[in-house]
PDB file of N, CA, C and O in Angstrom:
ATOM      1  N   UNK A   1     -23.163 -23.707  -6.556  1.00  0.00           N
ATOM      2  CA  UNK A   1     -23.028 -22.322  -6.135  1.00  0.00           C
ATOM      3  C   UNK A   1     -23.242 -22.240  -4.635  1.00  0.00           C
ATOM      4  O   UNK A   1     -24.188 -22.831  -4.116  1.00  0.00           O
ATOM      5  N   UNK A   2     -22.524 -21.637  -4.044  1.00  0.00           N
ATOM      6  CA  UNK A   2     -22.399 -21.239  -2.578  1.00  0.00           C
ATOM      7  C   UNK A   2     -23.443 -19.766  -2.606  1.00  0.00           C
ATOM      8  O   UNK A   2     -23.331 -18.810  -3.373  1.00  0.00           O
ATOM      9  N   UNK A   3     -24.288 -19.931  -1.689  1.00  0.00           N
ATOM     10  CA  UNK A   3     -25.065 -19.065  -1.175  1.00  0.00           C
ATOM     11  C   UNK A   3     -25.279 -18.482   0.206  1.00  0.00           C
ATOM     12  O   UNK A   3     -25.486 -19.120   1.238  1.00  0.00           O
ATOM     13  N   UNK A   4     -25.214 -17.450   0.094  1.00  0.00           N
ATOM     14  CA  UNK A   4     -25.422 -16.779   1.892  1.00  0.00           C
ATOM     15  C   UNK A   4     -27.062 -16.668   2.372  1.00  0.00           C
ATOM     16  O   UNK A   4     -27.890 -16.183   1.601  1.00  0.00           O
ATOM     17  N   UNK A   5     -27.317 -17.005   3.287  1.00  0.00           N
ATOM     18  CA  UNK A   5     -28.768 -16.915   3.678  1.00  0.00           C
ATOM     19  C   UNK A   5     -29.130 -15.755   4.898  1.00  0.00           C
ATOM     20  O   UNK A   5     -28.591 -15.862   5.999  1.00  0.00           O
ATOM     21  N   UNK A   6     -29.841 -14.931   4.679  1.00  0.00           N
ATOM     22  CA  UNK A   6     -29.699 -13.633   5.428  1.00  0.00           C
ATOM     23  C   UNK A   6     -31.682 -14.337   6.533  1.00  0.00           C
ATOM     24  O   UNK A   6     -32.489 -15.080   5.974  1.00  0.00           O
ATOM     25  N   UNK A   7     -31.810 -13.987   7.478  1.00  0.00           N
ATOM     26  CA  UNK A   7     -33.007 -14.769   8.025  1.00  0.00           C
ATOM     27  C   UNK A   7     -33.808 -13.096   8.506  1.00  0.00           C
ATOM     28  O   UNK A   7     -33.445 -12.178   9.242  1.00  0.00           O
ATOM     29  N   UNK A   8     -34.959 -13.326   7.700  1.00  0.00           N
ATOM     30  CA  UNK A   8     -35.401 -11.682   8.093  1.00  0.00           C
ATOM     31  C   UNK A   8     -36.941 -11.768   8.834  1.00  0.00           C
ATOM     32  O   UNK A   8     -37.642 -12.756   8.615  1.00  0.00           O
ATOM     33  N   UNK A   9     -37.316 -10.908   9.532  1.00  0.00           N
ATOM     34  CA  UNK A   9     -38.470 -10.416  10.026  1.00  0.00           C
ATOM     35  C   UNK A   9     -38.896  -9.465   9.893  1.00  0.00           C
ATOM     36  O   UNK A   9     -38.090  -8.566  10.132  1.00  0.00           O
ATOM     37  N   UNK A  10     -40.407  -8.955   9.437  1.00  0.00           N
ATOM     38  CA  UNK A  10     -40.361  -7.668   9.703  1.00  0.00           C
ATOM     39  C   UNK A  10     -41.886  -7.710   9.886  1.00  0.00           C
ATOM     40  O   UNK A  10     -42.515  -8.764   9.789  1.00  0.00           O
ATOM     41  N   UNK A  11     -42.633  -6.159  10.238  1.00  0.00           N
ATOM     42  CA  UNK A  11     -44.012  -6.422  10.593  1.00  0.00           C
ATOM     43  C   UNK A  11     -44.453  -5.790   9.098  1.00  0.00           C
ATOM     44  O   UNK A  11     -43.988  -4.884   8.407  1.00  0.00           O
ATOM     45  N   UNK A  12     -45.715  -6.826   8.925  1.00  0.00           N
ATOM     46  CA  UNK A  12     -46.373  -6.388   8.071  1.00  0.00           C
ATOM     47  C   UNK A  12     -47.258  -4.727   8.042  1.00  0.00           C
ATOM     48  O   UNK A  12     -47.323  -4.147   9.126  1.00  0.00           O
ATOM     49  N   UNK A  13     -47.606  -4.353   7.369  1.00  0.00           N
ATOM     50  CA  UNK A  13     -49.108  -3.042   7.609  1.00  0.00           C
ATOM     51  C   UNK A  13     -50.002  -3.807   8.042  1.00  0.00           C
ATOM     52  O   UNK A  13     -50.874  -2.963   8.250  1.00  0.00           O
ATOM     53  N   UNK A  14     -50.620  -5.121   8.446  1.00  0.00           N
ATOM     54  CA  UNK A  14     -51.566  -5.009   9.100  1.00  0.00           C
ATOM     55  C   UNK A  14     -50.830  -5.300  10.491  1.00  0.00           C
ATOM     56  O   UNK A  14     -51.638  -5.024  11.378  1.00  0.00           O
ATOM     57  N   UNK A  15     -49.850  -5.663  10.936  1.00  0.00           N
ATOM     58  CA  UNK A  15     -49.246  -5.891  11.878  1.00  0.00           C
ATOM     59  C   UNK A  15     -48.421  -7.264  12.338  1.00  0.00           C
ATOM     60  O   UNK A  15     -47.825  -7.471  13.395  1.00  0.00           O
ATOM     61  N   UNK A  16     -48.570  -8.026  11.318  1.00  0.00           N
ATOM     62  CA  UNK A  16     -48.782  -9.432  11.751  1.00  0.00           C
ATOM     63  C   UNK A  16     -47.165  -9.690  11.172  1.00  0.00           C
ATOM     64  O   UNK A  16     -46.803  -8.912  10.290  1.00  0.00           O
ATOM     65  N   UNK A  17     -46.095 -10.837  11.666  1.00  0.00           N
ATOM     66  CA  UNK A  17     -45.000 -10.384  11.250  1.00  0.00           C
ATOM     67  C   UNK A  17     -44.909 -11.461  10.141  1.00  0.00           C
ATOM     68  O   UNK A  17     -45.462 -12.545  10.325  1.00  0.00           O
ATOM     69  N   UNK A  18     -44.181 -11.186   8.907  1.00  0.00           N
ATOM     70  CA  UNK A  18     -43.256 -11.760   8.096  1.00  0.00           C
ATOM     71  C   UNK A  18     -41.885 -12.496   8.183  1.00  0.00           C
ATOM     72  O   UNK A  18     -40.872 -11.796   8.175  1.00  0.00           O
ATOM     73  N   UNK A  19     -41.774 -13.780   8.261  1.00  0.00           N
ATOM     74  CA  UNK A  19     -40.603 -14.001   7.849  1.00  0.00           C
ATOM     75  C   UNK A  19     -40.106 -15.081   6.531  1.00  0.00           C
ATOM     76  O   UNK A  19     -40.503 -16.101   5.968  1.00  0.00           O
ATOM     77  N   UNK A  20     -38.936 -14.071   6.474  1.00  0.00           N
ATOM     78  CA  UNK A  20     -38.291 -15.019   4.504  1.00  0.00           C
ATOM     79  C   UNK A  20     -37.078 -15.040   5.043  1.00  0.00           C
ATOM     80  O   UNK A  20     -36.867 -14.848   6.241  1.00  0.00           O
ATOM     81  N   UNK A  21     -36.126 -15.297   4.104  1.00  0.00           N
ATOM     82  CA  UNK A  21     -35.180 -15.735   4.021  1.00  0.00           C
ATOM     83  C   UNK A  21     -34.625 -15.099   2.762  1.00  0.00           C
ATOM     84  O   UNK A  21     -35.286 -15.300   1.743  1.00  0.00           O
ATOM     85  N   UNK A  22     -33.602 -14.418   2.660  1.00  0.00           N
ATOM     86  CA  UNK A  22     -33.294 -13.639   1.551  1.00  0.00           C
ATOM     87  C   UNK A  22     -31.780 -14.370   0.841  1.00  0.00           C
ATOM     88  O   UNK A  22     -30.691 -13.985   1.266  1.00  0.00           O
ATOM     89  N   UNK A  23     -31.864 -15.465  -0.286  1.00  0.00           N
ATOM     90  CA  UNK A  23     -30.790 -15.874  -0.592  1.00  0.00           C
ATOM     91  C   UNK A  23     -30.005 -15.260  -1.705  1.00  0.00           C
ATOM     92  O   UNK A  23     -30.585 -14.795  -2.686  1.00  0.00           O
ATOM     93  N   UNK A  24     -28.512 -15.239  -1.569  1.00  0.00           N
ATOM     94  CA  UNK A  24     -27.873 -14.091  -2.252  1.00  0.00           C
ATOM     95  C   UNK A  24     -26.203 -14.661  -2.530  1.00  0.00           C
ATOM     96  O   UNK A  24     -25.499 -15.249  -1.709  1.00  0.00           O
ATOM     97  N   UNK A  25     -25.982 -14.426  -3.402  1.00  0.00           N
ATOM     98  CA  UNK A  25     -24.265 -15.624  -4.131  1.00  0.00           C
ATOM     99  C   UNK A  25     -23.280 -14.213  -3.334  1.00  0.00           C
ATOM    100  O   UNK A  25     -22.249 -14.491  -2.721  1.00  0.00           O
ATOM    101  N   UNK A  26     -23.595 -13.263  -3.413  1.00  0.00           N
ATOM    102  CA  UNK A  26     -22.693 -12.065  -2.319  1.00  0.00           C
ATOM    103  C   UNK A  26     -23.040 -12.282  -0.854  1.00  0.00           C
ATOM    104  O   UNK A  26     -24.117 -12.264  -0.260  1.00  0.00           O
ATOM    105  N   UNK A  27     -21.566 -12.532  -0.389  1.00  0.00           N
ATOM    106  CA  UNK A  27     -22.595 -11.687   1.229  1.00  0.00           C
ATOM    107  C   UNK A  27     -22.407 -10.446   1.572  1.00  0.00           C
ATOM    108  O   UNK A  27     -21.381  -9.881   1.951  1.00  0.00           O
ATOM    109  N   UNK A  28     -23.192 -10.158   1.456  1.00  0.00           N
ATOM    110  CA  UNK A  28     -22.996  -8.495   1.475  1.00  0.00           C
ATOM    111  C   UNK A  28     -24.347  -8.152   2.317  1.00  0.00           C
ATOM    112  O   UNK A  28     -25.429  -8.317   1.754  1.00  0.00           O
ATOM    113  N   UNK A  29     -24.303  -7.718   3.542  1.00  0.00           N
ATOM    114  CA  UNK A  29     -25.659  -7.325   4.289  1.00  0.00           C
ATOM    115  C   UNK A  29     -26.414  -6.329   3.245  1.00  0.00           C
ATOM    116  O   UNK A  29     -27.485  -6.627   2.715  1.00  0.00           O
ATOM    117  N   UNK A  30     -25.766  -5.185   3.032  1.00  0.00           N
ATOM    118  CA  UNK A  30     -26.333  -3.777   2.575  1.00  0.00           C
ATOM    119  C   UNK A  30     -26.996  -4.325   1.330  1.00  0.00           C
ATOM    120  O   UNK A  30     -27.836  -3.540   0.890  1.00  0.00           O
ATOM    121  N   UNK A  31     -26.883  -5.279   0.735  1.00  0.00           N
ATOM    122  CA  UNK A  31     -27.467  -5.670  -0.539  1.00  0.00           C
ATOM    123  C   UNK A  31     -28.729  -6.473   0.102  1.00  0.00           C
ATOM    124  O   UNK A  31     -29.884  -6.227  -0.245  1.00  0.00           O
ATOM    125  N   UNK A  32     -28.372  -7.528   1.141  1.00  0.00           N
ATOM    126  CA  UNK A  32     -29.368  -8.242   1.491  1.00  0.00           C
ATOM    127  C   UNK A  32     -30.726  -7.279   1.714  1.00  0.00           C
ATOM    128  O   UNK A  32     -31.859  -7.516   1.296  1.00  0.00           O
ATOM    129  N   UNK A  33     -30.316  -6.226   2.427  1.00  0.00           N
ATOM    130  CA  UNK A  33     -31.366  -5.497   2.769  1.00  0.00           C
ATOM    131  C   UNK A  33     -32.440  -5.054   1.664  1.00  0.00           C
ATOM    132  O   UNK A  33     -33.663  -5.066   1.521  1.00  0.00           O
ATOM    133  N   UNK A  34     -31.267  -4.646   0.946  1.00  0.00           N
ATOM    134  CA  UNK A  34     -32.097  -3.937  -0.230  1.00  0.00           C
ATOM    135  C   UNK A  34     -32.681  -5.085  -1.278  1.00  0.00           C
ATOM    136  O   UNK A  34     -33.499  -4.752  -2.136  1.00  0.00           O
ATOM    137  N   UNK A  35     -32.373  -5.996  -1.201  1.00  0.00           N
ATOM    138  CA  UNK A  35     -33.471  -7.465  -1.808  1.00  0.00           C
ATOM    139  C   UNK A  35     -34.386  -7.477  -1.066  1.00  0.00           C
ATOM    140  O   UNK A  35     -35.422  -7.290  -1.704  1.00  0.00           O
ATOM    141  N   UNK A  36     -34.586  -7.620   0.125  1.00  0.00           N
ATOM    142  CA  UNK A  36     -35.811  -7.491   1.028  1.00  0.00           C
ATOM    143  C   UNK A  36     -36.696  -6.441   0.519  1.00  0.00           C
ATOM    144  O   UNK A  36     -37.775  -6.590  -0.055  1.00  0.00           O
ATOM    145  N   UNK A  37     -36.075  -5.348   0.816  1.00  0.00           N
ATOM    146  CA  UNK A  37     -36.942  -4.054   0.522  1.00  0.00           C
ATOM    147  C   UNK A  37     -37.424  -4.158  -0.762  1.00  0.00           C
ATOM    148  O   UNK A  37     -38.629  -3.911  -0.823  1.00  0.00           O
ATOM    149  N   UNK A  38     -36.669  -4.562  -2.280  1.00  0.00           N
ATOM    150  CA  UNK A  38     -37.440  -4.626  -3.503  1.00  0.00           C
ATOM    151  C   UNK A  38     -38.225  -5.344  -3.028  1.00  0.00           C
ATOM    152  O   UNK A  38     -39.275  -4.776  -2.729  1.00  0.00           O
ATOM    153  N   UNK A  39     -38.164  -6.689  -2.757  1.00  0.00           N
ATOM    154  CA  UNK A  39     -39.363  -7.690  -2.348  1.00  0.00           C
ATOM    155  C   UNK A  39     -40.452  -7.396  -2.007  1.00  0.00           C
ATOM    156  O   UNK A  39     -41.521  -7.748  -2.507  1.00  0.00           O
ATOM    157  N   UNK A  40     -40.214  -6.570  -0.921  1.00  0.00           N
ATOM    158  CA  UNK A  40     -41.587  -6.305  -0.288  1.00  0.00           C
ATOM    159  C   UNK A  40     -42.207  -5.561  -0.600  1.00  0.00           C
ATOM    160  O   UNK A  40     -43.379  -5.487  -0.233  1.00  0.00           O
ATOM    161  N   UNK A  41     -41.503  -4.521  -1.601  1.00  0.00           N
ATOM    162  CA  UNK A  41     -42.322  -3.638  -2.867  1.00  0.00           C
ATOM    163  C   UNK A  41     -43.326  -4.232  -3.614  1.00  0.00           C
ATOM    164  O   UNK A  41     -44.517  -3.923  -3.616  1.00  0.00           O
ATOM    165  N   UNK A  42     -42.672  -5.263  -4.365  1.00  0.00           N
ATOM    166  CA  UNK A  42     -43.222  -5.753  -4.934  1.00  0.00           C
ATOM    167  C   UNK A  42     -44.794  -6.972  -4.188  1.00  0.00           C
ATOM    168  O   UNK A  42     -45.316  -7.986  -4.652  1.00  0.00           O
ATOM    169  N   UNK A  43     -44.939  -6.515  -3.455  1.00  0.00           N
ATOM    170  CA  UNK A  43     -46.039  -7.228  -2.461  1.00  0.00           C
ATOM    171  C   UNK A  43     -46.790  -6.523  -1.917  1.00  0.00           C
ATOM    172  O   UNK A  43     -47.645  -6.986  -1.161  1.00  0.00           O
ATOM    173  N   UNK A  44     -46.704  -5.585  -2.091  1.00  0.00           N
ATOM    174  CA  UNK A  44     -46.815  -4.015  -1.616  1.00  0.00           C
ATOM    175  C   UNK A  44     -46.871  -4.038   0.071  1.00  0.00           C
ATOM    176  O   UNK A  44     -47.816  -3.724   0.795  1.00  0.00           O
ATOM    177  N   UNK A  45     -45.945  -4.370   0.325  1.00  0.00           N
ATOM    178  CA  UNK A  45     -45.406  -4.348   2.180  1.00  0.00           C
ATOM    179  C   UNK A  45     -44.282  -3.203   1.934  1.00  0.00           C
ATOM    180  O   UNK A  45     -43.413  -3.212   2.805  1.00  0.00           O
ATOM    181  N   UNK A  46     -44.096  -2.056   0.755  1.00  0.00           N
ATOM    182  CA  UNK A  46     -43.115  -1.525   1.086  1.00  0.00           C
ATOM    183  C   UNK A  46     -42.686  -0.550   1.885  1.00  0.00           C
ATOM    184  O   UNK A  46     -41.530  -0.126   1.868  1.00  0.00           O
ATOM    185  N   UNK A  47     -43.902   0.003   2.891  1.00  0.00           N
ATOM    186  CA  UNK A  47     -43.144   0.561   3.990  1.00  0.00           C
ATOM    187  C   UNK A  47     -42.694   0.091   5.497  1.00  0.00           C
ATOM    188  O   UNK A  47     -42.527   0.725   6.538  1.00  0.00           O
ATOM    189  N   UNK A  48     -42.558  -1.443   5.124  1.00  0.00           N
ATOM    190  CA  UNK A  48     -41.932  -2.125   6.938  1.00  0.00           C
ATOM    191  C   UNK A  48     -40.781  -1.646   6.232  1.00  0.00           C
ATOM    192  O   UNK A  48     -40.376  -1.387   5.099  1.00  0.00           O
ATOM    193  N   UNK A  49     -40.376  -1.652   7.681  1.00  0.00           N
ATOM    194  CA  UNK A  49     -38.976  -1.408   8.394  1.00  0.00           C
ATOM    195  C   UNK A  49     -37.897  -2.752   8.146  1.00  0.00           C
ATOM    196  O   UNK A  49     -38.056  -3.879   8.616  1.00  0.00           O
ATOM    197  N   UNK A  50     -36.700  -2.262   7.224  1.00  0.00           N
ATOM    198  CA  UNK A  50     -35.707  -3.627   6.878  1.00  0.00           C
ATOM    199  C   UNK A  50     -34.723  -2.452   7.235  1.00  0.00           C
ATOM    200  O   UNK A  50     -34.611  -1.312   6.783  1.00  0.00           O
ATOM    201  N   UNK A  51     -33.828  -3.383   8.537  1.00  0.00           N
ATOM    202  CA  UNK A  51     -32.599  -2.846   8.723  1.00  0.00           C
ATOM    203  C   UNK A  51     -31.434  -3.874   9.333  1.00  0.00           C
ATOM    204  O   UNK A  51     -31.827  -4.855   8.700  1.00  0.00           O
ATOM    205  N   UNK A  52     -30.662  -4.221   9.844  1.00  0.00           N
ATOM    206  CA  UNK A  52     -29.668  -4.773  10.285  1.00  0.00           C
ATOM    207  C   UNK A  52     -30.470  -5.421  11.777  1.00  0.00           C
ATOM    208  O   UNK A  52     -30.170  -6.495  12.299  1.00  0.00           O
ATOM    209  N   UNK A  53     -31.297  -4.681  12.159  1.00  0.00           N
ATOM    210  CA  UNK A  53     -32.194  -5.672  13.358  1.00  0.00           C
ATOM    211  C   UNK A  53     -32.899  -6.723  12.720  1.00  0.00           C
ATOM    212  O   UNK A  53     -32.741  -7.878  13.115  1.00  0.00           O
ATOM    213  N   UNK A  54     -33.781  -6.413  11.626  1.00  0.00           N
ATOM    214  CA  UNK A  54     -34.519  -7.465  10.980  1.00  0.00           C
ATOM    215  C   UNK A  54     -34.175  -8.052  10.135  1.00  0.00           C
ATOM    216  O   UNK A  54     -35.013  -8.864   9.742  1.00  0.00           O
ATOM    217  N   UNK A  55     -32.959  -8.034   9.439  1.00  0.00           N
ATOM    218  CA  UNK A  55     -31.794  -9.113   8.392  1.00  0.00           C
ATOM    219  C   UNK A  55     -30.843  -9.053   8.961  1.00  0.00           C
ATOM    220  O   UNK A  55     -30.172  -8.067   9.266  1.00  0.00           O
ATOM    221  N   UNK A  56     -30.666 -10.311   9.197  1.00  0.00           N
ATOM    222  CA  UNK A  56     -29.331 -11.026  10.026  1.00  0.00           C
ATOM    223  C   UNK A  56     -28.779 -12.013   9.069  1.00  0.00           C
ATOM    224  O   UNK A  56     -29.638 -12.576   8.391  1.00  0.00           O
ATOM    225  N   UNK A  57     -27.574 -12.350   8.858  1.00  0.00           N
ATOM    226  CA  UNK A  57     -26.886 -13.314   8.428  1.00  0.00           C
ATOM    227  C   UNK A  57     -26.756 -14.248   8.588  1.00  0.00           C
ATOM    228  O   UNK A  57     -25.751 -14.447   9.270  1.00  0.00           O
ATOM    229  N   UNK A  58     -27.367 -15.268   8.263  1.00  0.00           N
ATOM    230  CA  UNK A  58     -27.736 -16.959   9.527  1.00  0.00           C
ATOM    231  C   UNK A  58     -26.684 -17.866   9.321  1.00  0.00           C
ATOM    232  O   UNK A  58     -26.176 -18.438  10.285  1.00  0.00           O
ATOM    233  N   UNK A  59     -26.171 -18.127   7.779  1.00  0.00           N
ATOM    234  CA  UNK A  59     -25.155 -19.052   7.130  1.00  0.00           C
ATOM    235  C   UNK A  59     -25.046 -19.389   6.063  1.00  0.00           C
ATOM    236  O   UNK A  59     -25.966 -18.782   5.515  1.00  0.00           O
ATOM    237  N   UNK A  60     -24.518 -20.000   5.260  1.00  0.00           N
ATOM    238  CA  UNK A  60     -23.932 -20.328   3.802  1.00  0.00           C
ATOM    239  C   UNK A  60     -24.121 -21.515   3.661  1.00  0.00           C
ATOM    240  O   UNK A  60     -23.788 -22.359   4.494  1.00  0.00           O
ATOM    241  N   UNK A  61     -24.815 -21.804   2.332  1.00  0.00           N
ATOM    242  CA  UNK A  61     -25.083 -23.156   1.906  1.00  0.00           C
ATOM    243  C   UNK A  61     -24.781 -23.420   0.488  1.00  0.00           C
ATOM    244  O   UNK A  61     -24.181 -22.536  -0.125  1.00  0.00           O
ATOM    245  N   UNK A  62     -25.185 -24.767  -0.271  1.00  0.00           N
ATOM    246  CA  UNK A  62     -25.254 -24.772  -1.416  1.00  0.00           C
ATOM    247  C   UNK A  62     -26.458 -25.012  -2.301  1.00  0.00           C
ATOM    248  O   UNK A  62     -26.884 -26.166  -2.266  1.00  0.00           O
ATOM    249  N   UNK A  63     -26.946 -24.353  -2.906  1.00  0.00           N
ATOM    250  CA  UNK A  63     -28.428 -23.830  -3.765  1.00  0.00           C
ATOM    251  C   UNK A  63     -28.666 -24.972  -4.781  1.00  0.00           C
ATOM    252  O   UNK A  63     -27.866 -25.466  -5.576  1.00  0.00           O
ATOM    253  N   UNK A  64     -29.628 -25.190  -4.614  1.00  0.00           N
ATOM    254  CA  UNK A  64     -30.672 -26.056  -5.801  1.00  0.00           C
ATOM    255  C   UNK A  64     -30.561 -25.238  -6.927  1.00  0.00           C
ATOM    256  O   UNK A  64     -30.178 -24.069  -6.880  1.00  0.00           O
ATOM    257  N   UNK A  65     -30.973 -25.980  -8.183  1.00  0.00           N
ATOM    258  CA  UNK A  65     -30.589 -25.468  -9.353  1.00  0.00           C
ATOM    259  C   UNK A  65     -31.741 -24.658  -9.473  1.00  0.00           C
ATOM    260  O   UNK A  65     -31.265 -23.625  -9.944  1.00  0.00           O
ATOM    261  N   UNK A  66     -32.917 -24.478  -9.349  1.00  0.00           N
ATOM    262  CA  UNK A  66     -33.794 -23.336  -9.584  1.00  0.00           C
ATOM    263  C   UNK A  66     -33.959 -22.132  -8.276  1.00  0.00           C
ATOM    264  O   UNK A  66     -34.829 -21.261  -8.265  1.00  0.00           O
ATOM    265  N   UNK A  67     -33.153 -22.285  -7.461  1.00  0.00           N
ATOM    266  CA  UNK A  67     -32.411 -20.762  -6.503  1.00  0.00           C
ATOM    267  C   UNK A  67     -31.746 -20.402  -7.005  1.00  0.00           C
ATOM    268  O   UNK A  67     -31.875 -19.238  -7.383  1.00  0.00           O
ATOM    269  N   UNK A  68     -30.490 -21.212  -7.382  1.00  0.00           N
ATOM    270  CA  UNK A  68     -29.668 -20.646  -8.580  1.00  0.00           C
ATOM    271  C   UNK A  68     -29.952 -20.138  -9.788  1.00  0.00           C
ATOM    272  O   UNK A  68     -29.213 -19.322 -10.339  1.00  0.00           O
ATOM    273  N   UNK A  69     -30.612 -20.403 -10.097  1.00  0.00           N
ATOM    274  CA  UNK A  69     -31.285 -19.877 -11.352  1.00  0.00           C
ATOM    275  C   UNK A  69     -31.853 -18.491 -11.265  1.00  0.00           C
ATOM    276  O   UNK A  69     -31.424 -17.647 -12.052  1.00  0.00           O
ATOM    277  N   UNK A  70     -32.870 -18.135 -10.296  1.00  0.00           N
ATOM    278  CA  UNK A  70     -33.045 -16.993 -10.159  1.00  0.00           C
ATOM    279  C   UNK A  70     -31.935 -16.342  -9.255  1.00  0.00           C
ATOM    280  O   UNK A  70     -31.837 -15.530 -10.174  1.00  0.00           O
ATOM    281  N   UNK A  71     -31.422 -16.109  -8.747  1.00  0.00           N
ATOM    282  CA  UNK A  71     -30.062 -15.987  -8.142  1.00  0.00           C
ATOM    283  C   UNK A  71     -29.137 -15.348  -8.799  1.00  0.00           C
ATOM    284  O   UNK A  71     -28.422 -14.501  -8.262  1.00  0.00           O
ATOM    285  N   UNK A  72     -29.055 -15.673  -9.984  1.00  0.00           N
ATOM    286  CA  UNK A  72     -28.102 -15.334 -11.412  1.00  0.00           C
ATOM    287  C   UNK A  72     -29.115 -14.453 -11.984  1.00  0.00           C
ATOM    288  O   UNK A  72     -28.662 -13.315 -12.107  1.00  0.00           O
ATOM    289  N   UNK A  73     -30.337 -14.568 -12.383  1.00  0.00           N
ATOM    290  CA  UNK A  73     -31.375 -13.666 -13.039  1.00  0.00           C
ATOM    291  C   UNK A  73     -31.896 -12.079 -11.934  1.00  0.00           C
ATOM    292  O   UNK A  73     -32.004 -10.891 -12.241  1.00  0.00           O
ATOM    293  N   UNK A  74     -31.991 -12.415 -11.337  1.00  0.00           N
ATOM    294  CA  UNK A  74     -32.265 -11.368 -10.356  1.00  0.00           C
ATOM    295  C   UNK A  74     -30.971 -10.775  -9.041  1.00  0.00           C
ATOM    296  O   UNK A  74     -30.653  -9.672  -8.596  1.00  0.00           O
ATOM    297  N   UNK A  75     -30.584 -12.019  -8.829  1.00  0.00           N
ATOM    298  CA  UNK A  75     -29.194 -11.305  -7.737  1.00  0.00           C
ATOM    299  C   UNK A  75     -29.966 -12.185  -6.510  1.00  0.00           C
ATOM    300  O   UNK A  75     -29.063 -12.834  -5.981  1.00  0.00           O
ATOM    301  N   UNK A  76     -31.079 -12.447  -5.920  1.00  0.00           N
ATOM    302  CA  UNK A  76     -31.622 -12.859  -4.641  1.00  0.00           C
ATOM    303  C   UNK A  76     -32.438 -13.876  -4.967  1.00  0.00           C
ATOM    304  O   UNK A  76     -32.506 -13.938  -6.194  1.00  0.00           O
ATOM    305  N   UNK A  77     -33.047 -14.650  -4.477  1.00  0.00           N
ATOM    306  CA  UNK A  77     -34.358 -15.432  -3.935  1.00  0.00           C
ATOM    307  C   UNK A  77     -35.190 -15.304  -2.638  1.00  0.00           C
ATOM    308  O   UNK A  77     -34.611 -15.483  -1.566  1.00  0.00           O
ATOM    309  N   UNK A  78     -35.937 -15.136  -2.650  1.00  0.00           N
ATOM    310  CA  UNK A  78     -36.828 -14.906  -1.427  1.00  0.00           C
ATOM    311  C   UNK A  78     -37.225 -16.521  -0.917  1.00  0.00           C
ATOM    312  O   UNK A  78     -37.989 -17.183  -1.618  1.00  0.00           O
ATOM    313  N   UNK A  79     -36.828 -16.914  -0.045  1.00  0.00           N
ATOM    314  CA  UNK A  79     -37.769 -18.301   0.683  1.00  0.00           C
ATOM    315  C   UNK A  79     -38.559 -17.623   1.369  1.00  0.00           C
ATOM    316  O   UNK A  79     -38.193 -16.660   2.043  1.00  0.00           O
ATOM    317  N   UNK A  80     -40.028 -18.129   1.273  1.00  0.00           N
ATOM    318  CA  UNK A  80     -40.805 -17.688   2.194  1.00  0.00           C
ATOM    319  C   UNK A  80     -40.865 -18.408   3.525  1.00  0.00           C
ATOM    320  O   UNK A  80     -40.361 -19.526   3.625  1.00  0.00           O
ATOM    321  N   UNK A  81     -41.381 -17.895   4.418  1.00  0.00           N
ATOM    322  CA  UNK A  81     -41.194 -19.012   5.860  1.00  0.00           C
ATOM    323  C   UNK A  81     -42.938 -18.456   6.199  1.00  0.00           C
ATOM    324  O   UNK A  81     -43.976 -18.746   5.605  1.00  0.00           O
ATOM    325  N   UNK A  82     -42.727 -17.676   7.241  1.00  0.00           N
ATOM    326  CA  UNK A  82     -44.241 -17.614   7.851  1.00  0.00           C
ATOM    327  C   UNK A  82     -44.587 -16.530   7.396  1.00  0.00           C
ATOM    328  O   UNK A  82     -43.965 -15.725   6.702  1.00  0.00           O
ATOM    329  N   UNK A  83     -46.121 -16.503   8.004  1.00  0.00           N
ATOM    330  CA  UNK A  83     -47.139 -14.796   7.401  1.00  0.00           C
ATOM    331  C   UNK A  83     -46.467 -14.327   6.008  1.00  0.00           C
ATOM    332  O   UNK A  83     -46.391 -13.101   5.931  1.00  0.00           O
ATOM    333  N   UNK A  84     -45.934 -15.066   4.828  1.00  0.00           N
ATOM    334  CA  UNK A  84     -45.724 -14.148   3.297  1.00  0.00           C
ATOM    335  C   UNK A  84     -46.994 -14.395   2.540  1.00  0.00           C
ATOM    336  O   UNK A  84     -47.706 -15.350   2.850  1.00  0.00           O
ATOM    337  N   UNK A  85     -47.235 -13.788   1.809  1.00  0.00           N
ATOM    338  CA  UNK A  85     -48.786 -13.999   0.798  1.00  0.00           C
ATOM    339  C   UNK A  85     -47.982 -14.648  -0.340  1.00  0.00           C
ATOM    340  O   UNK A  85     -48.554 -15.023  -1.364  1.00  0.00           O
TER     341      UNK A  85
END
């Protein structure tokens, strides 16, 4: 499976910044975003700021079988990179 990798930042509530990586079999920004934003719901970071400044589109790859896996189950994967809990 071919995957798009969207490269995001955003500041946490205590201030300190986040970055993931939002992987997604669409490329579709407006979706990327809104995977971020569930995400960070679910972490309870859900009032940073996710917009087209802080998800960017980095490039397309091909996914390991358990990205893929959730990928197909959910629509996204989150890679974490720096500052995620």
């Amino acid at each position: 499976m071919e995957i798009h990798v969207y490269d995001t930042y955003v500041k946490a509530a205590d201030g300190h910044t986040m970055h993931f990586d939002v992987l997604t079999k669409e490329k579709d920004h407006d979706k990327a975003i809104t995977y971020a934003k569930e995400w960070l719901g679910s972490i309870n970071e859900g009032n940073a700021t996710v917009t087209t400044n802080e998800c960017t589109f980095c490039h397309s790859q091909g996914a390991p079988e358990p990205v893929e896996r959730e990928i197909n189950e959910k629509g996204y994967f989150i890679q974490k990179m720096e500052g995620c809990s």
